[in-house]
mmCIF file of the N, C-alpha and C atoms, coordinates in Angstrom:
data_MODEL
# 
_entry.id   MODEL 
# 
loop_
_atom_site.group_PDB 
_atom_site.id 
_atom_site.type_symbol 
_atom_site.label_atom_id 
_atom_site.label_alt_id 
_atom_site.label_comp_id 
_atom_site.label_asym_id 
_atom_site.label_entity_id 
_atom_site.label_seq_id 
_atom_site.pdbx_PDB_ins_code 
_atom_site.Cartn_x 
_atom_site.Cartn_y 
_atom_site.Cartn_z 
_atom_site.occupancy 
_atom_site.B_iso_or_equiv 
_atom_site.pdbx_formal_charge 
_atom_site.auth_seq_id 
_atom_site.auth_comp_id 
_atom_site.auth_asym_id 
_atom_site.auth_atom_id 
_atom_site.pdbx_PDB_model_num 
ATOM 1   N N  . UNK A 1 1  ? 177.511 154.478 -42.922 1.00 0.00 ? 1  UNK A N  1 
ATOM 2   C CA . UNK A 1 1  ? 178.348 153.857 -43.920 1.00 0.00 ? 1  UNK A CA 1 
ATOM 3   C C  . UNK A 1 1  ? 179.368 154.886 -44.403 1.00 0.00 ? 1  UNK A C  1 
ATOM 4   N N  . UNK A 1 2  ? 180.487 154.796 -44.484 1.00 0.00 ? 2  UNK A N  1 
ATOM 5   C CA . UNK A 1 2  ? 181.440 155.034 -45.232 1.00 0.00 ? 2  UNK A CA 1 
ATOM 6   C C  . UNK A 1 2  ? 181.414 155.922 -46.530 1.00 0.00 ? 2  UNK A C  1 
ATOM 7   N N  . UNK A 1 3  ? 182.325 157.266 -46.873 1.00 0.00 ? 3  UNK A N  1 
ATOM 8   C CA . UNK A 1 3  ? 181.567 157.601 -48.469 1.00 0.00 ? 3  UNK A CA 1 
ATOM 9   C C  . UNK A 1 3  ? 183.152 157.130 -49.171 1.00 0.00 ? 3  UNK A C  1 
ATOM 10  N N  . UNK A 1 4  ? 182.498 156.042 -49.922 1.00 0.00 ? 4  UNK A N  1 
ATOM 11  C CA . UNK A 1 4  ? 183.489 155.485 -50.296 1.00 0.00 ? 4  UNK A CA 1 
ATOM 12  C C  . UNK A 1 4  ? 184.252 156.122 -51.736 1.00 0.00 ? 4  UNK A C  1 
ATOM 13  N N  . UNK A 1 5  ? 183.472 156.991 -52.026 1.00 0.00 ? 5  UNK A N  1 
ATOM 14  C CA . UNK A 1 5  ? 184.098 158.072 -53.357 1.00 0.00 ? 5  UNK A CA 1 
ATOM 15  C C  . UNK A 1 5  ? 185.225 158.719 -53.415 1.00 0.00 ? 5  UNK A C  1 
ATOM 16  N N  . UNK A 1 6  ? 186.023 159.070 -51.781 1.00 0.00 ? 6  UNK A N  1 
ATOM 17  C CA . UNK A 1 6  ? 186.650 159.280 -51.487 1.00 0.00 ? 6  UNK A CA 1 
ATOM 18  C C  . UNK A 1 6  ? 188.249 158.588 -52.133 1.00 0.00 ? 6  UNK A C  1 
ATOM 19  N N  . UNK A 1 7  ? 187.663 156.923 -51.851 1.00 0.00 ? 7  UNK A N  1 
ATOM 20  C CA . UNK A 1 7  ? 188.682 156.342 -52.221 1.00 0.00 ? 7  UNK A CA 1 
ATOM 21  C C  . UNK A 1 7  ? 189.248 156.303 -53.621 1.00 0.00 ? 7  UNK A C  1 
ATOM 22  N N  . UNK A 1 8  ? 190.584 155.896 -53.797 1.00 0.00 ? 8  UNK A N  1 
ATOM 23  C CA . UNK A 1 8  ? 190.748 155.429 -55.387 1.00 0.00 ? 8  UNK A CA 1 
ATOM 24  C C  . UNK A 1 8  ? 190.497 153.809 -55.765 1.00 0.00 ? 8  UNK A C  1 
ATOM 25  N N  . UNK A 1 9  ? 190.392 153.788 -57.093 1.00 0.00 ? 9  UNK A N  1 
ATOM 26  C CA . UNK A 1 9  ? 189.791 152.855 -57.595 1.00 0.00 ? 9  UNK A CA 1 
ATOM 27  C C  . UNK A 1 9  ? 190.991 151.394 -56.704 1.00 0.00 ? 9  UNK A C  1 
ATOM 28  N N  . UNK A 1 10 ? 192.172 151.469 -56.761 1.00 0.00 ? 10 UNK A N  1 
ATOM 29  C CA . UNK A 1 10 ? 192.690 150.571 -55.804 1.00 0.00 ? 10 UNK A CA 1 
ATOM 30  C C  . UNK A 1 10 ? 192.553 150.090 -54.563 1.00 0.00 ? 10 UNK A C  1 
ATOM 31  N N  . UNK A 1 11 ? 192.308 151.130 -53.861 1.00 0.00 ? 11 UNK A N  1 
ATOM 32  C CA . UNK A 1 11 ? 192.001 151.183 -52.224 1.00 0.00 ? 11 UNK A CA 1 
ATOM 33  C C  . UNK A 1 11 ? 190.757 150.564 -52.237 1.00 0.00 ? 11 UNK A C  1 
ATOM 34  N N  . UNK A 1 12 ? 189.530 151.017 -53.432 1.00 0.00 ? 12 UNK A N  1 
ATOM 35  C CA . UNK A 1 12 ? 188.519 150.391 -53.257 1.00 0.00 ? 12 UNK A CA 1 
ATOM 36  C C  . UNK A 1 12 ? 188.634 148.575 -53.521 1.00 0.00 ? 12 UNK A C  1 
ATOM 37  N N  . UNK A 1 13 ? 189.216 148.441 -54.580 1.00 0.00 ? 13 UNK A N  1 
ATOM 38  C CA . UNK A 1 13 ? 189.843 146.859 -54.635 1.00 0.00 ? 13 UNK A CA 1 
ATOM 39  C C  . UNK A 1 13 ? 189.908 146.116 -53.533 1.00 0.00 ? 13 UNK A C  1 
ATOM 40  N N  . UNK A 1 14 ? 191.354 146.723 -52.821 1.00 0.00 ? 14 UNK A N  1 
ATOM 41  C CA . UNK A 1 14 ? 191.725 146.048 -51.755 1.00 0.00 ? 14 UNK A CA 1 
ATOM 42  C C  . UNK A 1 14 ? 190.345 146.248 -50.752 1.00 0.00 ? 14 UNK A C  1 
ATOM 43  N N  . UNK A 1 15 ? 189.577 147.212 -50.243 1.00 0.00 ? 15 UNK A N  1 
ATOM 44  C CA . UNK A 1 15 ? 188.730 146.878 -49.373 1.00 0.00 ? 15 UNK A CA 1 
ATOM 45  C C  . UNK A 1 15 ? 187.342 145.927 -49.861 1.00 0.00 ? 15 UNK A C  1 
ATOM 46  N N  . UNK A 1 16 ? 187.184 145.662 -51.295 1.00 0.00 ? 16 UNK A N  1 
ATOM 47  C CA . UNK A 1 16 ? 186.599 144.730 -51.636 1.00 0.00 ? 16 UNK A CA 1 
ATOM 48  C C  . UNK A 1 16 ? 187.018 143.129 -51.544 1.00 0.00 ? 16 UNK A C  1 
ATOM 49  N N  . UNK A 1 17 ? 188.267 143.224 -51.672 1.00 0.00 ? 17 UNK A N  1 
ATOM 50  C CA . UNK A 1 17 ? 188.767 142.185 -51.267 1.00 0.00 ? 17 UNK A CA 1 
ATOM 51  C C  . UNK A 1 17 ? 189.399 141.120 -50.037 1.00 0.00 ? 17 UNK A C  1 
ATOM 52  N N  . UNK A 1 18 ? 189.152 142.786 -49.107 1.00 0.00 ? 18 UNK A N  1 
ATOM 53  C CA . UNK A 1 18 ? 189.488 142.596 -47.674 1.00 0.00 ? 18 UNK A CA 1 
ATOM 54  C C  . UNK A 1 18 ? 188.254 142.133 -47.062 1.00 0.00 ? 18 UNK A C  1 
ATOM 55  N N  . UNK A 1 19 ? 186.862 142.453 -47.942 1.00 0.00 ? 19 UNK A N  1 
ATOM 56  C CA . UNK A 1 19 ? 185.316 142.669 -47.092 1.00 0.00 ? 19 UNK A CA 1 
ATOM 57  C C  . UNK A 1 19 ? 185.536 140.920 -47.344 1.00 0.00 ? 19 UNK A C  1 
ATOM 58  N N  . UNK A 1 20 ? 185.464 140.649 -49.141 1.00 0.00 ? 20 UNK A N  1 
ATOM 59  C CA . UNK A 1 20 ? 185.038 139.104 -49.158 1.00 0.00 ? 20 UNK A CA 1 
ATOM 60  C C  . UNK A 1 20 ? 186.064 137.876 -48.394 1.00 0.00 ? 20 UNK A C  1 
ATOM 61  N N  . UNK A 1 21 ? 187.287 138.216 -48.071 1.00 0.00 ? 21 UNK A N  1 
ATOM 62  C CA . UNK A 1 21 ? 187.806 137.526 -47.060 1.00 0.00 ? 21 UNK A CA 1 
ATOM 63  C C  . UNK A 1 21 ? 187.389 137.483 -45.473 1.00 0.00 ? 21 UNK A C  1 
ATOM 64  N N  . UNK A 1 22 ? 186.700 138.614 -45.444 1.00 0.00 ? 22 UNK A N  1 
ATOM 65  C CA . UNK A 1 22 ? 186.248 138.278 -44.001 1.00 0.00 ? 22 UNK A CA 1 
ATOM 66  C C  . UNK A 1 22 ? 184.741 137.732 -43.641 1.00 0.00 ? 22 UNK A C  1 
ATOM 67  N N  . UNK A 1 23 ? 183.991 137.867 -45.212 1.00 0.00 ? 23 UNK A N  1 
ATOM 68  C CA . UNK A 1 23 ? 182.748 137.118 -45.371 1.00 0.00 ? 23 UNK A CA 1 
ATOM 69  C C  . UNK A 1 23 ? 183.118 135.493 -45.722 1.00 0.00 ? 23 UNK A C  1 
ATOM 70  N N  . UNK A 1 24 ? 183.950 135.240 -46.600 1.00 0.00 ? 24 UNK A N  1 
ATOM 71  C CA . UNK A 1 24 ? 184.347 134.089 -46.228 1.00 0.00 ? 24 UNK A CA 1 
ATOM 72  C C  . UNK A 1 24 ? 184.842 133.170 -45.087 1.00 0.00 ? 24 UNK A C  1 
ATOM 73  N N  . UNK A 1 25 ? 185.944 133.931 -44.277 1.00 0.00 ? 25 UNK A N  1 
ATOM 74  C CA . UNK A 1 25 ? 186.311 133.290 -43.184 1.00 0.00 ? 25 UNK A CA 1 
ATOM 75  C C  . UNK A 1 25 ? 184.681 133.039 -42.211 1.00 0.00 ? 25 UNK A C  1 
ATOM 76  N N  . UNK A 1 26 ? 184.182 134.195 -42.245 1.00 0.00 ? 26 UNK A N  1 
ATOM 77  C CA . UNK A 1 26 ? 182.605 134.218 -41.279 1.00 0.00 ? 26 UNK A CA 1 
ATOM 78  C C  . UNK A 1 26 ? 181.982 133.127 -41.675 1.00 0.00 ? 26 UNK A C  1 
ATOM 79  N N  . UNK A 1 27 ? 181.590 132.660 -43.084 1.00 0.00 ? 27 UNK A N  1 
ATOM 80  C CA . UNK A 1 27 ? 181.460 131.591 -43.051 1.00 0.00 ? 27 UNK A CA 1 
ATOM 81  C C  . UNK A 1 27 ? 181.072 130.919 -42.744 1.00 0.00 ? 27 UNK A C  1 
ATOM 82  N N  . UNK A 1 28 ? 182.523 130.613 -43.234 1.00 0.00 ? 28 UNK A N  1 
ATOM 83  C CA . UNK A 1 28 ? 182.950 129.016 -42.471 1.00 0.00 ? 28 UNK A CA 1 
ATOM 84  C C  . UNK A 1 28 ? 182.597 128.478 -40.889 1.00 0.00 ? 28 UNK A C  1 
ATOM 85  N N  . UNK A 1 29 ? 183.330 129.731 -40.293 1.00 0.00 ? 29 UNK A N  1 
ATOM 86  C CA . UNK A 1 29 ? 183.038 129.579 -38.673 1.00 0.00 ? 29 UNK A CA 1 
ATOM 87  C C  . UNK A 1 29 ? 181.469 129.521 -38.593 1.00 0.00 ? 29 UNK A C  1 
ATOM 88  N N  . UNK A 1 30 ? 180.276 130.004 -39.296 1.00 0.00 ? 30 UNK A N  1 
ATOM 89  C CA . UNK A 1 30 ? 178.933 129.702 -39.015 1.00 0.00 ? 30 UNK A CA 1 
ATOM 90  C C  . UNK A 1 30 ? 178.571 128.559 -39.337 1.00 0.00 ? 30 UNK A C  1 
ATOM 91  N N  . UNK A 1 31 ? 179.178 128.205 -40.290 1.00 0.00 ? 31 UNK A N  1 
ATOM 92  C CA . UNK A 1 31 ? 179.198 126.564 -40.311 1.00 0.00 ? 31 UNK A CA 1 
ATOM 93  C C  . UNK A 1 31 ? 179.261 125.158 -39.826 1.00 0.00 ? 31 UNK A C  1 
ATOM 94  N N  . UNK A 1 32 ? 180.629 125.907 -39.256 1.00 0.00 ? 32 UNK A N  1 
ATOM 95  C CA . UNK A 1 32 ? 181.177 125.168 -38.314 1.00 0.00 ? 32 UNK A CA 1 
ATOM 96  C C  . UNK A 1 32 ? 180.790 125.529 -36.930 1.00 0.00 ? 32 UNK A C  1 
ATOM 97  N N  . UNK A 1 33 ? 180.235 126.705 -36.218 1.00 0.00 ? 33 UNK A N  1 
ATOM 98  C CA . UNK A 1 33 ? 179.411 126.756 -34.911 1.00 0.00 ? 33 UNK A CA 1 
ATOM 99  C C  . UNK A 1 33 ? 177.779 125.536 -35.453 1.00 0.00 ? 33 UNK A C  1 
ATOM 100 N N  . UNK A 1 34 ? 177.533 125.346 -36.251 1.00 0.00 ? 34 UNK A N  1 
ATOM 101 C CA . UNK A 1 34 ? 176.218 124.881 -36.495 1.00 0.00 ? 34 UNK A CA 1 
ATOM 102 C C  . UNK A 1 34 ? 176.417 123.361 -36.651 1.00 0.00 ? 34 UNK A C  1 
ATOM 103 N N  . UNK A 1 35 ? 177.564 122.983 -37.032 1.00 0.00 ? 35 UNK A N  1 
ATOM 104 C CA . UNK A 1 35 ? 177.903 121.807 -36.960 1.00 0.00 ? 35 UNK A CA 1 
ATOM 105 C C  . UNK A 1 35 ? 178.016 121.166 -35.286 1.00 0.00 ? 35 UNK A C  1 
ATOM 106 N N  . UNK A 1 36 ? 178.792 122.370 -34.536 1.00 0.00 ? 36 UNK A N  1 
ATOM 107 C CA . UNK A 1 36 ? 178.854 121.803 -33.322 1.00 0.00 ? 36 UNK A CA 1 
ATOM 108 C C  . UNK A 1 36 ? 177.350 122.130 -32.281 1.00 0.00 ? 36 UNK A C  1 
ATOM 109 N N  . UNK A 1 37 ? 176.729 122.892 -33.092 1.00 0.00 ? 37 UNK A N  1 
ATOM 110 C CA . UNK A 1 37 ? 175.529 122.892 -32.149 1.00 0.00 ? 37 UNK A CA 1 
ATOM 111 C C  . UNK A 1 37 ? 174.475 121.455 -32.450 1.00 0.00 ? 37 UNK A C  1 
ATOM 112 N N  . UNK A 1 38 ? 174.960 121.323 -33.535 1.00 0.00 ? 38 UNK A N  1 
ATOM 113 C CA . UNK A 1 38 ? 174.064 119.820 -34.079 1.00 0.00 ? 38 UNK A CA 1 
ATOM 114 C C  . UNK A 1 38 ? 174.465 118.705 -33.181 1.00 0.00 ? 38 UNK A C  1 
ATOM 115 N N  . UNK A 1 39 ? 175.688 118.706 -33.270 1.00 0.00 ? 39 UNK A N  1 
ATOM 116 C CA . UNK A 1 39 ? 176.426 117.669 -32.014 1.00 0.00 ? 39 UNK A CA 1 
ATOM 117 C C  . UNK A 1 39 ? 176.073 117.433 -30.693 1.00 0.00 ? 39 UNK A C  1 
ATOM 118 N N  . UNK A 1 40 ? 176.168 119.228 -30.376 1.00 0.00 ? 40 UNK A N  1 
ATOM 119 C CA . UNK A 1 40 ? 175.434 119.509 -28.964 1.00 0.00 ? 40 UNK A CA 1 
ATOM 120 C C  . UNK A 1 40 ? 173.944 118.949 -28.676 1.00 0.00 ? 40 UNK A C  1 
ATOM 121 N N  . UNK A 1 41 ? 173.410 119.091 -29.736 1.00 0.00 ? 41 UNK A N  1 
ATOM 122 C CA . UNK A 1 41 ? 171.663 119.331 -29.576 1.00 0.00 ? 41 UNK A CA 1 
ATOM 123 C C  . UNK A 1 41 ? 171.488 117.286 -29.547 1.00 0.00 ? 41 UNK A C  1 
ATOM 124 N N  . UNK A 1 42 ? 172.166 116.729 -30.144 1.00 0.00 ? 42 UNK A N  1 
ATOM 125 C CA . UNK A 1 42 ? 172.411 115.218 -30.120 1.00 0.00 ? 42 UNK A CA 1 
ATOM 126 C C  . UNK A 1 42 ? 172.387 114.848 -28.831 1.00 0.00 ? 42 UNK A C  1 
ATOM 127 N N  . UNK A 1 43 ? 173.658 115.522 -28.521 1.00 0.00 ? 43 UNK A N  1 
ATOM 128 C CA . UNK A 1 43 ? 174.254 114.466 -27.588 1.00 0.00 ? 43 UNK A CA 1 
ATOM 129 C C  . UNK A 1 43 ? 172.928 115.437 -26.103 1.00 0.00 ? 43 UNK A C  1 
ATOM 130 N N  . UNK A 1 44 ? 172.816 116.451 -26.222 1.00 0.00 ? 44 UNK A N  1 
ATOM 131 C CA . UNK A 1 44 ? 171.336 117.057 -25.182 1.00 0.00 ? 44 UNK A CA 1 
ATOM 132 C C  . UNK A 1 44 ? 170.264 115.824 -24.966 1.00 0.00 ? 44 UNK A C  1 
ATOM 133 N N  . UNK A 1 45 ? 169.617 115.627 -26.474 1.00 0.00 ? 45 UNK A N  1 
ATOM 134 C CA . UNK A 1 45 ? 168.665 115.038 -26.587 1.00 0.00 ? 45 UNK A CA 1 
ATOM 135 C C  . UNK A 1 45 ? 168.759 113.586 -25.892 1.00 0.00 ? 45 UNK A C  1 
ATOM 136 N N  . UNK A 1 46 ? 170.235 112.992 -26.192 1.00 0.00 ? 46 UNK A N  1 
ATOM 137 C CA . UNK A 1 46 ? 170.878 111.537 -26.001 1.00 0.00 ? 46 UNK A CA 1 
ATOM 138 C C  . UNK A 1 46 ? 170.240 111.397 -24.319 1.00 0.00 ? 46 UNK A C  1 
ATOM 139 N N  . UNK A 1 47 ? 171.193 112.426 -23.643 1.00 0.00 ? 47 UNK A N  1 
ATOM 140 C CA . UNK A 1 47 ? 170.844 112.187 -22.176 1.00 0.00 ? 47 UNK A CA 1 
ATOM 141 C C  . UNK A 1 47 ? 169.395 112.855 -21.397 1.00 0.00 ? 47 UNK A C  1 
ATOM 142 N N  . UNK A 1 48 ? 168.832 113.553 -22.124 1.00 0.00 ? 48 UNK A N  1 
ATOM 143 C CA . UNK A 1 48 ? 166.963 113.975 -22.010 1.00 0.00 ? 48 UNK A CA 1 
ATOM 144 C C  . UNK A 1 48 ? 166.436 112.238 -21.710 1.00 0.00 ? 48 UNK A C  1 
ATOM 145 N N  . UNK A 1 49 ? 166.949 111.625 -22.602 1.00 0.00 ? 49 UNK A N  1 
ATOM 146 C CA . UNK A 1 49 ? 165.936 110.400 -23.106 1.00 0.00 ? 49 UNK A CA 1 
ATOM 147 C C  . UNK A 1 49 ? 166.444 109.704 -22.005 1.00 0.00 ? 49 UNK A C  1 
ATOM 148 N N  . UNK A 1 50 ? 168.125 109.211 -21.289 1.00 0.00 ? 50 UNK A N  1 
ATOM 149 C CA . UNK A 1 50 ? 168.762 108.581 -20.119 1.00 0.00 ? 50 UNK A CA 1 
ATOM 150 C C  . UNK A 1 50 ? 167.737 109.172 -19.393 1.00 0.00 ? 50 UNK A C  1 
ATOM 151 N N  . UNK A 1 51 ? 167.610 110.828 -19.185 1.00 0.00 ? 51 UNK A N  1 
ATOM 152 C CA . UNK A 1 51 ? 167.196 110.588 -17.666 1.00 0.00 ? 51 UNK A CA 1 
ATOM 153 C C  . UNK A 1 51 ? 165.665 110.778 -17.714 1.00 0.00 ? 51 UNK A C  1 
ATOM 154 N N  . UNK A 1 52 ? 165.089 110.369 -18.387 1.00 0.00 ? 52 UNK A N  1 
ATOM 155 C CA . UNK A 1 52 ? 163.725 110.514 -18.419 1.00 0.00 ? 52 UNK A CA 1 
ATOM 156 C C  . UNK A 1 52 ? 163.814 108.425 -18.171 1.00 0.00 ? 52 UNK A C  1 
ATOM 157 N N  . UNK A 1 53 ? 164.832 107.834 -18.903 1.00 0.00 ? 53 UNK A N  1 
ATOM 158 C CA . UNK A 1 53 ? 164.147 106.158 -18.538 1.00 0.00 ? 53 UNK A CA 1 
ATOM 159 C C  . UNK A 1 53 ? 164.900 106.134 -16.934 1.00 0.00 ? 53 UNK A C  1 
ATOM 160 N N  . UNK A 1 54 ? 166.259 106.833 -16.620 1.00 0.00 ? 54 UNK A N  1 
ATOM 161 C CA . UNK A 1 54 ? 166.236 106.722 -14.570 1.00 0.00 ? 54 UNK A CA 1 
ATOM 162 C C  . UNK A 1 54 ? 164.903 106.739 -13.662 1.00 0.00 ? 54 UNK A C  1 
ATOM 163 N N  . UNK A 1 55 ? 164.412 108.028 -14.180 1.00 0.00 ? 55 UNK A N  1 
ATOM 164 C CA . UNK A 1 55 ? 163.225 108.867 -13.897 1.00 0.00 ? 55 UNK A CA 1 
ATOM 165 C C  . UNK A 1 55 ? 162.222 107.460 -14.047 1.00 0.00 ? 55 UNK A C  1 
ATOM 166 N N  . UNK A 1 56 ? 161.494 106.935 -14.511 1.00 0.00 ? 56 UNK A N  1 
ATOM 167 C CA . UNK A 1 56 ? 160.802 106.100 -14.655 1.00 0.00 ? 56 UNK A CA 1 
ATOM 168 C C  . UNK A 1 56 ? 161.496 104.892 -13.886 1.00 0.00 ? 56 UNK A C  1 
ATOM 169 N N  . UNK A 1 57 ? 162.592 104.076 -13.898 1.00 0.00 ? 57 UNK A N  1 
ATOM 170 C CA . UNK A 1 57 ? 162.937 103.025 -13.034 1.00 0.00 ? 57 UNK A CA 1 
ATOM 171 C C  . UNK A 1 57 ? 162.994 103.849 -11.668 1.00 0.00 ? 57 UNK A C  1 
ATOM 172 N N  . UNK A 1 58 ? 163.665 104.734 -11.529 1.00 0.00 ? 58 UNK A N  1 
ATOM 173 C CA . UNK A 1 58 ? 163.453 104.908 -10.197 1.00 0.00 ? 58 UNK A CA 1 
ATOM 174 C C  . UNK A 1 58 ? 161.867 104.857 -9.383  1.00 0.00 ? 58 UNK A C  1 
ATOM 175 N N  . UNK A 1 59 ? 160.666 105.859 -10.197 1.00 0.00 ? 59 UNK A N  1 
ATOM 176 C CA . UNK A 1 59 ? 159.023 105.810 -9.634  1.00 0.00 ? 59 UNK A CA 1 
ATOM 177 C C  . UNK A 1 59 ? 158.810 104.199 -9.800  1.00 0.00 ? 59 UNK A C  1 
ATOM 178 N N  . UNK A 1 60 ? 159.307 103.134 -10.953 1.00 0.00 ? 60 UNK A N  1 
ATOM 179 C CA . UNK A 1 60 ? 158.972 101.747 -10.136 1.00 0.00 ? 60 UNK A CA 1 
ATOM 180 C C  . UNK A 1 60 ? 159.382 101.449 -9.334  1.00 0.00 ? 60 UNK A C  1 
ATOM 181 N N  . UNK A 1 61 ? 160.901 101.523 -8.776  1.00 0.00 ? 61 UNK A N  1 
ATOM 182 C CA . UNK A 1 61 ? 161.495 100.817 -8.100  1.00 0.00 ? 61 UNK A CA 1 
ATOM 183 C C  . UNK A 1 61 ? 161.149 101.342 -6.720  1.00 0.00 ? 61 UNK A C  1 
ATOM 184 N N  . UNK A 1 62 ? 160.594 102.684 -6.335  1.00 0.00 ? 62 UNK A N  1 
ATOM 185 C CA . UNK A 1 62 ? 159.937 103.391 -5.024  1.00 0.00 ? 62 UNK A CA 1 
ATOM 186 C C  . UNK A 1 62 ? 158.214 102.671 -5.153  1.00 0.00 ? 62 UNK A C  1 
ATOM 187 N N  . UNK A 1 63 ? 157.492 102.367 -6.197  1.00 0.00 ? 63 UNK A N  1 
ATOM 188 C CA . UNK A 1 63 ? 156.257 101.811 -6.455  1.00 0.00 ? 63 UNK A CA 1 
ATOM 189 C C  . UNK A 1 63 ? 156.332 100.484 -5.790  1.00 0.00 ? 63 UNK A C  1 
ATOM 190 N N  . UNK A 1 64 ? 157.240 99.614  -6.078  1.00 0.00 ? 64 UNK A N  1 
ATOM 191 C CA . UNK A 1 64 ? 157.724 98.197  -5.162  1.00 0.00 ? 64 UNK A CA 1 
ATOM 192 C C  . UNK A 1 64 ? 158.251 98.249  -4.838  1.00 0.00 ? 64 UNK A C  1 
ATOM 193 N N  . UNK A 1 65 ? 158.666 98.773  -3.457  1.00 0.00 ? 65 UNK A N  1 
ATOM 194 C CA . UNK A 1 65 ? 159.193 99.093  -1.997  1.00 0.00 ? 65 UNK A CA 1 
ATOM 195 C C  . UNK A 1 65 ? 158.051 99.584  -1.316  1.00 0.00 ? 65 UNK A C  1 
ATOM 196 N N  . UNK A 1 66 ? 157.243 100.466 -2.003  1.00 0.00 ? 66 UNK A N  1 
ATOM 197 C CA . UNK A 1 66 ? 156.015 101.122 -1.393  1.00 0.00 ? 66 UNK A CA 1 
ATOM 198 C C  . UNK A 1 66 ? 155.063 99.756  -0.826  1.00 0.00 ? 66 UNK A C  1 
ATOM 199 N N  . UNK A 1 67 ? 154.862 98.661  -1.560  1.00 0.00 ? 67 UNK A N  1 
ATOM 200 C CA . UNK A 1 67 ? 154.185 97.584  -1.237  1.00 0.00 ? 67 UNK A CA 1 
ATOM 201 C C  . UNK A 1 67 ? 154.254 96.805  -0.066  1.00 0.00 ? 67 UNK A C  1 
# 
C-alpha cells in the first residue's frame, strides 16, 4: 500500500474521490454482469429441460420402432 502521508491534504481528496468513482462505476458493472448471468443461467436451464424432453421422445420413439 501506498504511504499516503506523503500526500497533501488535496491530492488526498482527489484520490479519495477518484477511489469512490471507480468503486462506484465497479458497481454497477457487478450488477449488471449478475443481471446477465441470471439471464444466462435462465435461458441454460430453459434448453437443459428442451433437451432432456428430445432425449425422452426420441428413447420412445426408438422403443416403438424396436417392436
Amino acid at each position: 500500500m501506498e504511504d499516503l502521508s506523503k500526500h497533501t491534504p488535496i491530492e488526498l481528496q482527489k484520490m479519495g474521490n477518484d477511489i469512490k468513482e471507480m468503486h462506484d462505476r465497479l458497481k454497477k458493472e457487478l450488477i449488471a454482469d449478475t443481471y446477465e448471468m441470471e439471464k444466462l443461467e435462465i435461458s441454460i436451464n430453459e434448453k437443459a429441460k428442451k433437451l432432456e424432453e428430445l432425449e425422452e421422445n426420441y428413447v420412445k420413439i426408438v422403443e416403438i420402432l424396436a417392436k
